[in-house]
C-alpha positions in Angstrom: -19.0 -8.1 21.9 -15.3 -7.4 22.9 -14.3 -3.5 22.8 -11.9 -4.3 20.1 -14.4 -6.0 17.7 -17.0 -3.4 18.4 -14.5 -0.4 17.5 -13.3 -2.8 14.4 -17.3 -2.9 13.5 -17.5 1.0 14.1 -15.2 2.0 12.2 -16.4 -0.2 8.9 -19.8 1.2 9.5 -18.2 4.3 9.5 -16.1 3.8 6.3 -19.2 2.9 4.6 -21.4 4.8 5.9 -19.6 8.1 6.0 -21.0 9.7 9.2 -23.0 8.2 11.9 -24.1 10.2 15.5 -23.4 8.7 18.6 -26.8 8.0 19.7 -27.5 5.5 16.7 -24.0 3.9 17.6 -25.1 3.4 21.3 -28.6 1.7 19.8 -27.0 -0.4 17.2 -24.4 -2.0 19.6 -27.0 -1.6 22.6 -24.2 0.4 24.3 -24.1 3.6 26.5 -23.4 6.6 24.6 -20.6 7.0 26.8 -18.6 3.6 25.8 -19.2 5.0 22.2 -17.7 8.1 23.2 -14.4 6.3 24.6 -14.7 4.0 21.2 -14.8 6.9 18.8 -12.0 8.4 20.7 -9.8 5.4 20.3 -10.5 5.0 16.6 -9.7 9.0 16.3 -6.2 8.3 18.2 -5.7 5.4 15.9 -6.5 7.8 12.4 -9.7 5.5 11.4 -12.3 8.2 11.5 -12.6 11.4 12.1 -14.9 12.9 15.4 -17.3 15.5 14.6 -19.7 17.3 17.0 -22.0 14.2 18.4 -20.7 11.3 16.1 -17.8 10.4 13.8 -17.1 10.6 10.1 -15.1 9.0 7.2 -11.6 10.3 7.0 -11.1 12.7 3.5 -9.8 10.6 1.2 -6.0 10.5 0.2 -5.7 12.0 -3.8 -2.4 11.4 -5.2 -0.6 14.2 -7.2 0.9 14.0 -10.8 4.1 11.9 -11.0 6.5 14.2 -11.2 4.9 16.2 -8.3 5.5 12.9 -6.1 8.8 12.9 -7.7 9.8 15.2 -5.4 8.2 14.6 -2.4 9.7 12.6 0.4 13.1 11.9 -1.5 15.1 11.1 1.2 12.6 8.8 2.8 12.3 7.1 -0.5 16.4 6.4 -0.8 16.1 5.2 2.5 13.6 2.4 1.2 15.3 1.5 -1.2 18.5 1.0 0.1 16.7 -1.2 3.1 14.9 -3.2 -0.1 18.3 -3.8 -1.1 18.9 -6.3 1.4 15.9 -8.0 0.6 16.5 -9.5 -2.9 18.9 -11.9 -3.4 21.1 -12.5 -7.1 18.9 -14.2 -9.7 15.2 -13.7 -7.6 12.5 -13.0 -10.3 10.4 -9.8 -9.3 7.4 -8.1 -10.2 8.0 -4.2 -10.0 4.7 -1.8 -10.4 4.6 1.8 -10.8 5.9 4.5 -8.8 8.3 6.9 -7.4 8.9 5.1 -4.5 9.5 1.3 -6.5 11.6 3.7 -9.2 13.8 4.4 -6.2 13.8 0.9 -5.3 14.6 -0.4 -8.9 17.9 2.1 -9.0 19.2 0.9 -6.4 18.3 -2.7 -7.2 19.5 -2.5 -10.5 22.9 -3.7 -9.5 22.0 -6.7 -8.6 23.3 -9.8 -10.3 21.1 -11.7 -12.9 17.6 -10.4 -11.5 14.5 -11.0 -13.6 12.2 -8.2 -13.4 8.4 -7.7 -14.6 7.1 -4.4 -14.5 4.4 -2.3 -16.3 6.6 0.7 -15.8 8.5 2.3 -19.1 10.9 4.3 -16.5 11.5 0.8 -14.2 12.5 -0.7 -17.6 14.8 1.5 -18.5 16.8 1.4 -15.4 17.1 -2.4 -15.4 17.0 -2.3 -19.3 20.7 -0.1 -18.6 22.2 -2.3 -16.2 25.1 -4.0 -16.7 24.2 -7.1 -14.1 22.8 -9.7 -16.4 19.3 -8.2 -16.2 16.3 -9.9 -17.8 13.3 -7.7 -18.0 9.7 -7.8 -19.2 7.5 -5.0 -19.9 4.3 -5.8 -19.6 1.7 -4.2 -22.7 -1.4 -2.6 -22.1 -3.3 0.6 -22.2 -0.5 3.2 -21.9 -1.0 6.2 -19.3 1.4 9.0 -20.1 1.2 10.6 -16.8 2.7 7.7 -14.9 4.6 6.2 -17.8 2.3 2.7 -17.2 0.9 0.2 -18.6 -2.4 -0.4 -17.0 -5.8 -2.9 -17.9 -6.9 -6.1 -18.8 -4.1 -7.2 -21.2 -1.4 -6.4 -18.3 -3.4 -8.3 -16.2 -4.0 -11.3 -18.4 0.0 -11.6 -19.2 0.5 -11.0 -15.4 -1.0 -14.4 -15.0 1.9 -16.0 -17.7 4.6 -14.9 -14.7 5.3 -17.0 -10.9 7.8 -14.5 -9.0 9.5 -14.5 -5.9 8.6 -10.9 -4.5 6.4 -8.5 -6.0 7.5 -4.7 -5.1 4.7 -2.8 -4.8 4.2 1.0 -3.7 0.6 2.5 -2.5 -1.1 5.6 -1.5 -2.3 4.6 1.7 -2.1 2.0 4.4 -4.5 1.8 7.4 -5.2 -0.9 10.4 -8.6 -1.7 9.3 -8.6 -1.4 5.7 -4.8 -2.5 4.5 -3.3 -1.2 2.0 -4.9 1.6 -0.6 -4.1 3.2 -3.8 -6.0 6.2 -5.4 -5.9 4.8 -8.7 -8.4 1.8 -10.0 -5.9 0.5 -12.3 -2.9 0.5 -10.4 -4.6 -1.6 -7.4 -6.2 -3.8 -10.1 -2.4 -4.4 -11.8 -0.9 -4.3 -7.5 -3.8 -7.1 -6.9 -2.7 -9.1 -9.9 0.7 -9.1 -8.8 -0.1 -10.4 -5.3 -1.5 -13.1 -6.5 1.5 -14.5 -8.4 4.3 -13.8 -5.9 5.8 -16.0 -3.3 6.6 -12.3 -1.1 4.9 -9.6 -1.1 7.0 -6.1 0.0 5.0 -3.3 0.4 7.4 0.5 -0.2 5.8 3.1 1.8 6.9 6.2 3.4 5.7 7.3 7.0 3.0 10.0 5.9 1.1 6.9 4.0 0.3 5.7 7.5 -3.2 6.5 8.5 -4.4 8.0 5.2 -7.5 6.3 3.1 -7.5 5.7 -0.5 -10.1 5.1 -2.8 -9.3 1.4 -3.6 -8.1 -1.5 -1.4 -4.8 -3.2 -3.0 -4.8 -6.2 -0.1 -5.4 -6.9 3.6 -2.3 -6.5 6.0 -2.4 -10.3 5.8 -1.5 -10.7 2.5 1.5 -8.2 3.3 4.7 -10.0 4.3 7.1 -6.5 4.6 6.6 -3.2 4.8 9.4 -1.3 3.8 9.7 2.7 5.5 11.7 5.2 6.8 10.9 5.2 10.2 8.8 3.5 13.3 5.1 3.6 12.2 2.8 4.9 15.4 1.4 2.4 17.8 -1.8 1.7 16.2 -0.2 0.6 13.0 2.7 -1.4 14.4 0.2 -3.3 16.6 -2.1 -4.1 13.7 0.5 -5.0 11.4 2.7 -7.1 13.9 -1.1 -9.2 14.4 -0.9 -9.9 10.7 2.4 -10.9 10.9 4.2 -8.7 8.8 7.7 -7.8 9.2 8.8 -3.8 9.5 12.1 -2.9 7.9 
């Protein structure tokens, strides 16, 4: 087994296991404890585990605050995606929008563009394009409403998310990782994110620099399935590398 494949296997047995010494390592992969060693300090470097005295652990994961607390977190990073969003939709593209304070940025300063058709589950999102003056159509999607986020959320979203084909869906997340993809900390949201994957010809991820190496609770997609990822800044060499493998674009 190549070094990379064994680190990639580490750190899911890791990730699912939660802690593992370095002595069992060595005997599952029939390794020296040594090459462990170098492996676990690699996947440390690269934010997929954590080293602890003789082994490794799972990373703590990333819980998101309220959403006016994230409101005002990272606001200039967040006007700095969306104005580099901007110049990826075009007048009269058809988008799926889910909730967040990062995509809320985004749809502000999208909602100047001409004859857009937008599909969110977000009341705010609506509103902004609801108030625009550039031919906007836009589609709230019903469900169970969460008051917190101002969302929609659950199985009638997803069923009328299925009625929609769109040429980018906009998504935000709480986490994004080499190994894992990208994460959110709330079921819901990665079930409505999921949905909107599948029924978009692009898919633009919105994330900041600090959602590099976290871990959420719930996968939203493989890097794979990510065609942009929209930030503020070069991410670190670990995720560029694994991101530019999976061919996705960095704006």
């Amino acid at each position: 087994m190549r070094p990379r494949q064994r680190q990639a296997r580490i750190a899911e047995i890791i990730w699912h296991k939660g802690q593992m010494s370095v002595d069992a390592l060595a005997h599952t992969f029939d390794v020296s404890v040594e090459t462990i060693r170098r492996d676990l300090g690699q996947l440390a470097e690269g934010g997929l585990l954590q080293k602890v005295h003789g082994g490794a652990k799972r990373l703590r994961l990333h819980a998101e605050g309220s959403f006016q607390e994230r409101m005002a977190e990272n606001a200039q990073a967040k006007r700095t995606i969306a104005a580099k969003m901007l110049r990826l939709v075009e007048p009269g593209d058809t988008v799926f929008i889910d909730t967040g304070s990062t995509t809320l940025a985004c749809a502000e300063a999208l909602s100047g563009v001409e004859r857009l058709t937008v599909i969110t589950n977000s009341v705010a999102i609506a509103q902004v394009f609801g108030a625009s003056q550039a031919g906007t159509t836009v589609y709230l999607l019903g469900g169970a409403y969460g008051n917190d986020n101002g969302q929609t959320v659950g199985p009638l979203v997803l069923d009328q998310i299925q009625e929609f084909q769109a040429d980018h869906a906009i998504l935000t997340v709480a986490a994004i990782d080499p190994a894992v993809g990208a994460m959110d900390s709330n079921f819901d949201e990665a079930q409505v994110a999921r949905a909107m994957i599948g029924h978009a010809r692009n898919v633009f991820v919105a994330a900041n620099l600090t959602k590099f190496g976290r871990k959420a609770a719930f996968r939203v997609c493989r890097l794979e399935e990510v065609d942009v990822v929209v930030t503020d800044g070069a991410p670190d060499q670990a995720h560029a590398t694994a991101l530019a493998a999976a061919g996705v674009e960095i704006r």
